[in-house]
GUNU-671887 format. One line per 3 residues: their letters; for each residue z, x, y of C-alpha. Coordinates in nm, 2 decimals. Example, Ala and Ser with C-alpha at 12.3 -4.5 7.8 and 13.67 -1.06 7.14 Angstrom:
// GUNU-671887
as> 0.78/1.23/-0.45  0.71/1.37/-0.11
//
This chain:
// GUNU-671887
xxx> 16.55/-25.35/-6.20  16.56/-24.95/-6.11  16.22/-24.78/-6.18
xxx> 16.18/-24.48/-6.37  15.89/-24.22/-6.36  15.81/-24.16/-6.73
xxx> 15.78/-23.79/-6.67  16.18/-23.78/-6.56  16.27/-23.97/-6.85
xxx> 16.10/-23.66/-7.05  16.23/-23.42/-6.82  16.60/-23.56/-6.90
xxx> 16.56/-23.63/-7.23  16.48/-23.33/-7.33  16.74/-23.13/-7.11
xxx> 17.01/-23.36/-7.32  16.88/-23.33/-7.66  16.74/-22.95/-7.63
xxx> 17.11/-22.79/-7.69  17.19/-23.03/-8.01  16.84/-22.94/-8.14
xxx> 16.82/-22.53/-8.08  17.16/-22.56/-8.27  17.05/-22.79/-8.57
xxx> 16.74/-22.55/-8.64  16.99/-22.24/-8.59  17.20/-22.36/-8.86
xxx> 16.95/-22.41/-9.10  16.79/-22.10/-9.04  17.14/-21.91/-9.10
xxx> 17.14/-22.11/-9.43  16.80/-21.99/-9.54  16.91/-21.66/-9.46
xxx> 17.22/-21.65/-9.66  17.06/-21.81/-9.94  16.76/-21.65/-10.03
xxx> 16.87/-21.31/-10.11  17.08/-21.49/-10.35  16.72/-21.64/-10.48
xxx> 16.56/-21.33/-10.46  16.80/-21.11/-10.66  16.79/-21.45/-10.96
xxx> 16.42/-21.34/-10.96  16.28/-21.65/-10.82  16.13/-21.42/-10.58
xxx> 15.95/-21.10/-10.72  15.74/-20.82/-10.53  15.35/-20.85/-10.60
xxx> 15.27/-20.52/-10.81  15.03/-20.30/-10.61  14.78/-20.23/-10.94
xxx> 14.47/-20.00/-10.95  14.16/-20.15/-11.08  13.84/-19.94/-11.15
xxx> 13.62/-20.21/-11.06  13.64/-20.60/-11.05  13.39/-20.86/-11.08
xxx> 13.50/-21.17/-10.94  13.36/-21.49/-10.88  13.45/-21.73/-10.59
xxx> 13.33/-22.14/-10.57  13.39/-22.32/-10.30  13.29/-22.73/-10.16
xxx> 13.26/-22.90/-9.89  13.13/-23.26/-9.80  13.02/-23.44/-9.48
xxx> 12.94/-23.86/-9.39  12.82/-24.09/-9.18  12.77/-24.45/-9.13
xxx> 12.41/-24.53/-9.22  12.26/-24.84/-9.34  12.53/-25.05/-9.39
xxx> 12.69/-24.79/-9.60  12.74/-24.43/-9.60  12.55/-24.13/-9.61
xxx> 12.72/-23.83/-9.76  12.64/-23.48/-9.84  12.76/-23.26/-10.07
xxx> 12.78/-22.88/-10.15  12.92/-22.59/-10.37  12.85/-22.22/-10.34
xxx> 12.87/-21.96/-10.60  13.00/-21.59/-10.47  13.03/-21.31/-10.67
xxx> 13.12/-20.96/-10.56  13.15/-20.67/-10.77  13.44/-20.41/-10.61
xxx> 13.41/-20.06/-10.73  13.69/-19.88/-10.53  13.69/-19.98/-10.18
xxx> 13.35/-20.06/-10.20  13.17/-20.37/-10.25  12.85/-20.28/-10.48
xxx> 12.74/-20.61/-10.59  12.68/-20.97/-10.47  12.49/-21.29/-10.64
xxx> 12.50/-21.64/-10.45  12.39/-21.98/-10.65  12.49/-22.34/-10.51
xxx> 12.40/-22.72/-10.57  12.36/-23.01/-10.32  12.38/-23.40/-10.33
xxx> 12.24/-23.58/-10.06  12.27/-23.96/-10.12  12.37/-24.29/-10.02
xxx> 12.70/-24.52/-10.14  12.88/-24.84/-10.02  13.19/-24.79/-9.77
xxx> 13.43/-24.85/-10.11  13.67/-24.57/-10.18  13.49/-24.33/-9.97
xxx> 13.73/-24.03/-9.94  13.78/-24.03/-10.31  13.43/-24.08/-10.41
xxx> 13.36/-23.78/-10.17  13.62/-23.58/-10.38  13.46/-23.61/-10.72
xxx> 13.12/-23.52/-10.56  13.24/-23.20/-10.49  13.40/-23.17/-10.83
xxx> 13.08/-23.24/-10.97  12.89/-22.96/-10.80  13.18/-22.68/-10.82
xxx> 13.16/-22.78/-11.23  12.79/-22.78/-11.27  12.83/-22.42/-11.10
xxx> 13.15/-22.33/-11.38  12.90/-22.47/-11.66  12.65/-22.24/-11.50
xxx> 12.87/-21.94/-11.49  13.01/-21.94/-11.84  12.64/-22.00/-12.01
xxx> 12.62/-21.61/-11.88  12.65/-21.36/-12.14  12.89/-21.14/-11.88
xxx> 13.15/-21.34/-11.73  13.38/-21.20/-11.48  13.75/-21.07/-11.50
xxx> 13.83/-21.36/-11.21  13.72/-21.69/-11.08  13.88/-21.84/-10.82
xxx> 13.77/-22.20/-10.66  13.94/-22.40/-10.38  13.95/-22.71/-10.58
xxx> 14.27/-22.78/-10.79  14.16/-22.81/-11.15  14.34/-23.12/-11.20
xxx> 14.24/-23.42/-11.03  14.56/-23.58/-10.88  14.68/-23.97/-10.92
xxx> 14.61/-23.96/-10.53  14.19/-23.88/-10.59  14.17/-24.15/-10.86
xxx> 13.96/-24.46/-10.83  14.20/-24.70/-10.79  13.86/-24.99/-10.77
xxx> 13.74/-24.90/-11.13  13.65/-25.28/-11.19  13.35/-25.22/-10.95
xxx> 13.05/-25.09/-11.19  12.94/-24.77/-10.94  13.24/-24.71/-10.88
xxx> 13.35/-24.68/-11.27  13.02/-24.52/-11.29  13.04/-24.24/-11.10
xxx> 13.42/-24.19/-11.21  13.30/-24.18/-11.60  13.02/-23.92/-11.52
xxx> 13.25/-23.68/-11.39  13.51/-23.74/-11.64  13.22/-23.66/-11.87
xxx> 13.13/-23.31/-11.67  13.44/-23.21/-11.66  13.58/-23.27/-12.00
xxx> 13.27/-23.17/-12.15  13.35/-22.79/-11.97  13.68/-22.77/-12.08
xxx> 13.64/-22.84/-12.44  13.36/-22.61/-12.47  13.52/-22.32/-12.29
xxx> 13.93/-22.39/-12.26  13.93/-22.14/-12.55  13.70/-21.87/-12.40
xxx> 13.93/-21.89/-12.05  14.23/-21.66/-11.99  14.52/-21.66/-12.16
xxx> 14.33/-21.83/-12.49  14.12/-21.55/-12.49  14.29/-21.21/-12.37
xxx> 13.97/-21.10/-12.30  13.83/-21.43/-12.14  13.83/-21.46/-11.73
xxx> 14.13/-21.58/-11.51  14.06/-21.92/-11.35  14.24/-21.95/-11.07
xxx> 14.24/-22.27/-10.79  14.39/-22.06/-10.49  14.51/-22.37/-10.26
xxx> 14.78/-22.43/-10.00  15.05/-22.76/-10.13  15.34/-22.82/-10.38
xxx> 15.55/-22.58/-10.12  15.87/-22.56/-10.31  15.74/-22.65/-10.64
xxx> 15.92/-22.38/-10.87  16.26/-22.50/-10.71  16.19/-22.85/-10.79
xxx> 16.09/-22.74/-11.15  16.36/-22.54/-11.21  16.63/-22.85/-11.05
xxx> 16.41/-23.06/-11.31  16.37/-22.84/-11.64  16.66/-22.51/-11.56
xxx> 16.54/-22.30/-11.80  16.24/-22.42/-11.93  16.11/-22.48/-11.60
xxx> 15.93/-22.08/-11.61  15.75/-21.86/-11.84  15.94/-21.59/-11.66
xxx> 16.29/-21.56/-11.72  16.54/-21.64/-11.44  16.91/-21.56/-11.39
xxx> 17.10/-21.81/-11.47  17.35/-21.84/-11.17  17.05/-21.87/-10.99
xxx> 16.94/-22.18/-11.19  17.31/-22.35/-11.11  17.26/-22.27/-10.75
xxx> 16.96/-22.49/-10.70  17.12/-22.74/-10.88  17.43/-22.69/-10.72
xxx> 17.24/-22.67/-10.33  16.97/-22.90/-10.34  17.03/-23.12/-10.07
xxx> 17.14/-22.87/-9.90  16.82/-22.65/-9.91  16.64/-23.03/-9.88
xxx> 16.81/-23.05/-9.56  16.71/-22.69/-9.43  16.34/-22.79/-9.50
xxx> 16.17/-22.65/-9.82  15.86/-22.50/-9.63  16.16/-22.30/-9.40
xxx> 16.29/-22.19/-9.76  15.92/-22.10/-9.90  15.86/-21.87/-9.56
xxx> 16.24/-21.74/-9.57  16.20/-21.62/-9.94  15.81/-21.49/-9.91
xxx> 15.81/-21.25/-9.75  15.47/-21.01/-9.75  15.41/-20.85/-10.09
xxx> 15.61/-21.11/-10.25  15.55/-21.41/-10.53  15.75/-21.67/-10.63
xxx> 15.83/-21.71/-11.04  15.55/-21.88/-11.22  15.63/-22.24/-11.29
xxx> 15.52/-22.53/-11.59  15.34/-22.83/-11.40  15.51/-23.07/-11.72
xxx> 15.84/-22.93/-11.57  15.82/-23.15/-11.27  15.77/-23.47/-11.46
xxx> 15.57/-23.73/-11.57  15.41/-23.78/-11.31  15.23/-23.50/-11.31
xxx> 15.07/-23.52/-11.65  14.92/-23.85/-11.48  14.65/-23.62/-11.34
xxx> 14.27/-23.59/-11.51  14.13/-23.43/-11.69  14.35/-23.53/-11.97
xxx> 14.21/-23.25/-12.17  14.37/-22.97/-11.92  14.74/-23.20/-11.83
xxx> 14.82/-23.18/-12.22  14.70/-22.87/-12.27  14.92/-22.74/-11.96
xxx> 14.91/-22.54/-11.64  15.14/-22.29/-11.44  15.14/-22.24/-11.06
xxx> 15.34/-22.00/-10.83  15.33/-21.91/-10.45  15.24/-21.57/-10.31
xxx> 15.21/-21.46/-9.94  14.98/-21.10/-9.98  15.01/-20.97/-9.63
xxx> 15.21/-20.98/-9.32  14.97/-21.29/-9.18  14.80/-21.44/-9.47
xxx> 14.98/-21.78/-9.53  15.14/-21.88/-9.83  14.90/-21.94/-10.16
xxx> 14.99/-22.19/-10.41  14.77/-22.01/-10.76  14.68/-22.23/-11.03
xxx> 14.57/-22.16/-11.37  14.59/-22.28/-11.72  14.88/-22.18/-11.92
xxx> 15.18/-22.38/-12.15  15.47/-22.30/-12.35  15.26/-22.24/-12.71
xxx> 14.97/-22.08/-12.76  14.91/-22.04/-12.40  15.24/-21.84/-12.26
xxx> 15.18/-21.60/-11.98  15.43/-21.32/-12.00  15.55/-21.15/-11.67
xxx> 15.33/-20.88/-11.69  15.02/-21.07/-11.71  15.11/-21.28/-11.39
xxx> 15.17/-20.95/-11.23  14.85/-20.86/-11.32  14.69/-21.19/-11.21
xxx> 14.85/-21.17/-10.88  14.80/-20.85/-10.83  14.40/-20.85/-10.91
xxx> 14.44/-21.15/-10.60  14.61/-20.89/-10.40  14.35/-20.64/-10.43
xxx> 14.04/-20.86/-10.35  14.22/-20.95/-10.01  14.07/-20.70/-9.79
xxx> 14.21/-20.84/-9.44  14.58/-20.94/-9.32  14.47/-21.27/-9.09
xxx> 14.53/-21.65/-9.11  14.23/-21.74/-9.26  14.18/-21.45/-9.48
xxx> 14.14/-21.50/-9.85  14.03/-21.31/-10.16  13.69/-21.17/-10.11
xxx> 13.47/-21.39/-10.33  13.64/-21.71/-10.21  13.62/-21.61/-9.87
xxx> 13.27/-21.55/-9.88  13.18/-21.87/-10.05  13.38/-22.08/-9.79
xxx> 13.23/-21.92/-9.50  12.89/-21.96/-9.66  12.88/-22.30/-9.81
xxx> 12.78/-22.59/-9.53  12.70/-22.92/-9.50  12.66/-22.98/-9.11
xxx> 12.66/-23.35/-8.98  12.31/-23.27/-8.77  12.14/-23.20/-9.17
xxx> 12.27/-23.54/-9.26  12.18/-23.77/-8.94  11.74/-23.60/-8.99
xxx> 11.80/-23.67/-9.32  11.89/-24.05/-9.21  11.63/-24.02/-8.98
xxx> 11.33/-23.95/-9.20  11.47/-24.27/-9.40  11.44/-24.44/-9.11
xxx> 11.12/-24.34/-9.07  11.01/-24.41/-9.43  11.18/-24.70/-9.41
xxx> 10.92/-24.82/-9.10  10.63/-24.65/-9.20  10.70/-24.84/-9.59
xxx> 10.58/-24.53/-9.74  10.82/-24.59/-10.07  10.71/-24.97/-10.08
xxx> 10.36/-24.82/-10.05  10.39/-24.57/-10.30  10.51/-24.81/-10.60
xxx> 10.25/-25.08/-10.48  9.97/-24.81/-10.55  9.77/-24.89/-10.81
xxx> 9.94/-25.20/-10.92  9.59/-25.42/-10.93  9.46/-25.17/-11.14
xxx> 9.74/-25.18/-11.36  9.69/-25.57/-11.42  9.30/-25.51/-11.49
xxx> 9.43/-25.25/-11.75  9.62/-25.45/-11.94  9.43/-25.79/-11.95
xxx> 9.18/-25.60/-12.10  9.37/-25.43/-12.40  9.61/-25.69/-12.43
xxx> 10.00/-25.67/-12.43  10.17/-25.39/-12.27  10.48/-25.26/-12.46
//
């Protein structure tokens, strides 16, 4: 048997396949390129408005989590930070920060979920914190989805803590929404726009419209364009939809807003229930030459809650203005100050296990409910039962 140096068989292998694969990703790219004009003049593609605000209060919330192993179990931490920045011009003449932490200890079960609705929990007690203000900003962006996808869901809900923990935050959160779905943006024209700016669901709107056509948008679409998708699905399935998504966004440009409900069922499986029947839109928007592509969230539906396409301009547009820098990580200015402010190193969490530790050895906590516990029973032999 004839020996062969791995790194030859890479060196050949690549020289044979290099030619068929330069020309597979050449033809899809001449695809995207013939096809998104076509998308773009069906207005499924539509320039972000440059609009002039006076000044802008804005409010950005943003989470984070960190674990360890500890104790048999696990040691988590937990944080959300409030930013708000008031923009007058160019100029940035106003900041207030708030935030809320949760340091504690849970069993190895459904970790990465459980994790998830801590951070939900802190980002909503901030929410419940910010609308119990008399002056509530024009925008409030977080970097949590406001639905909680089937995904995130506690999937061991037998297991009491578990069902515990998932039934107080169903409590937190539906509790804010049914006091204050009606004081939020489009309910209340006057209300704040809550926005989750997030980057997933590339490719959402064409799915929608493939799903729902015409009643996929609040915005209206052309309807050749709506046949087309049909018509070249797996053909721009093929292509790759995050090739599409970069091929049609260019800078300065948004996709059309798009119903959640138009991409089935399965959506509406998310939680809050309160919010999925109620109903929310999303689109994509790239701002600047190397921001990356932004998937906005907010409430909306087809009834009372309709967004025309001026108002999304608006929305976007507002987004657009609180971006300051053209960068990779850049994001609107509240948002990107909470999520470079809000921490929760590992090195907090491993002297926070080691003053456990050390409690734990020194039996400090034993020692401080045993205090007092003679006197307690000399107490109560002498005045009889305690209640």
């Amino acid at each position: 048997m004839k020996s062969t140096e791995l790194a030859k068989e890479i060196t050949a292998t690549m020289t044979l396949r290099l030619p068929g694969t330069t020309g597979k990703i050449a033809n899809k790219m001449r695809y995207i390129d013939a096809t998104a004009p076509k998308l773009i003049r069906g207005k499924v593609v539509r320039p972000i408005i440059q609009g002039q605000f006076e000044k802008v209060r804005a409010t950005g919330i943003a989470c984070i989590s960190n674990h360890l192993p500890a104790f048999g179990g696990i040691l988590y931490g937990a944080a959300a930070l409030r930013h708000d920045v008031t923009v007058l011009g160019n100029n940035v003449v106003d900041t207030y920060q708030d935030s809320r932490i949760d340091i504690n200890d849970i069993n190895y079960l459904q970790t990465r979920q459980r994790l998830i609705w801590k951070e939900y929990s802190l980002v909503y007690e901030l929410l419940t914190e910010l609308f119990s203000e008399s002056n509530l900003p024009h925008l409030i962006l977080t970097d949590t989805p406001l639905l909680i996808a089937r995904g995130e869901q506690g999937s061991n809900l037998e297991e009491d803590d578990i069902k515990q923990e998932w039934n107080i935050l169903m409590t937190v959160m539906t509790k804010f929404w049914e006091e204050n779905i009606k004081r939020i943006y489009p309910e209340n024209p006057n209300g704040p726009m809550l926005v989750s700016v997030s980057r997933r669901h590339f490719g959402a709107v064409l799915n929608a419209i493939r799903l729902s056509t015409s009643d996929a948008s609040p915005e209206t679409i052309d309807l050749e364009t709506l046949a087309l998708i049909n018509q070249e699905w797996d053909r721009l399935r093929e292509a790759g939809i995050m090739r599409v998504m970069n091929g049609m966004l260019s800078p300065g440009k948004r996709t059309a807003a798009y119903y959640y409900d138009a991409l089935g069922p399965e959506v509406l499986r998310a939680q809050p229930k309160i919010i999925s029947k109620y109903g929310l839109i999303g689109l994509h928007a790239r701002v600047g030459i190397k921001t990356p592509v932004w998937q906005l969230e907010t409430l909306g539906n087809r009834e009372s809650g309709r967004w025309t396409t001026e108002e999304i301009d608006r929305m976007v547009s507002m987004i657009a203005y609180l971006t300051l820098y053209d960068n990779p990580k850049t994001l609107p200015l509240p948002l990107w100050y909470a999520k470079k402010l809000v921490r929760m190193p590992r090195s907090i969490l491993v002297n926070y296990m080691r003053e456990t530790l050390r409690l734990l050895r020194d039996r400090t906590v034993d020692s401080a409910w045993l205090d007092g516990i003679d006197s307690f029973d000399d107490e109560s032999n002498l005045e009889g039962e305690v209640l």
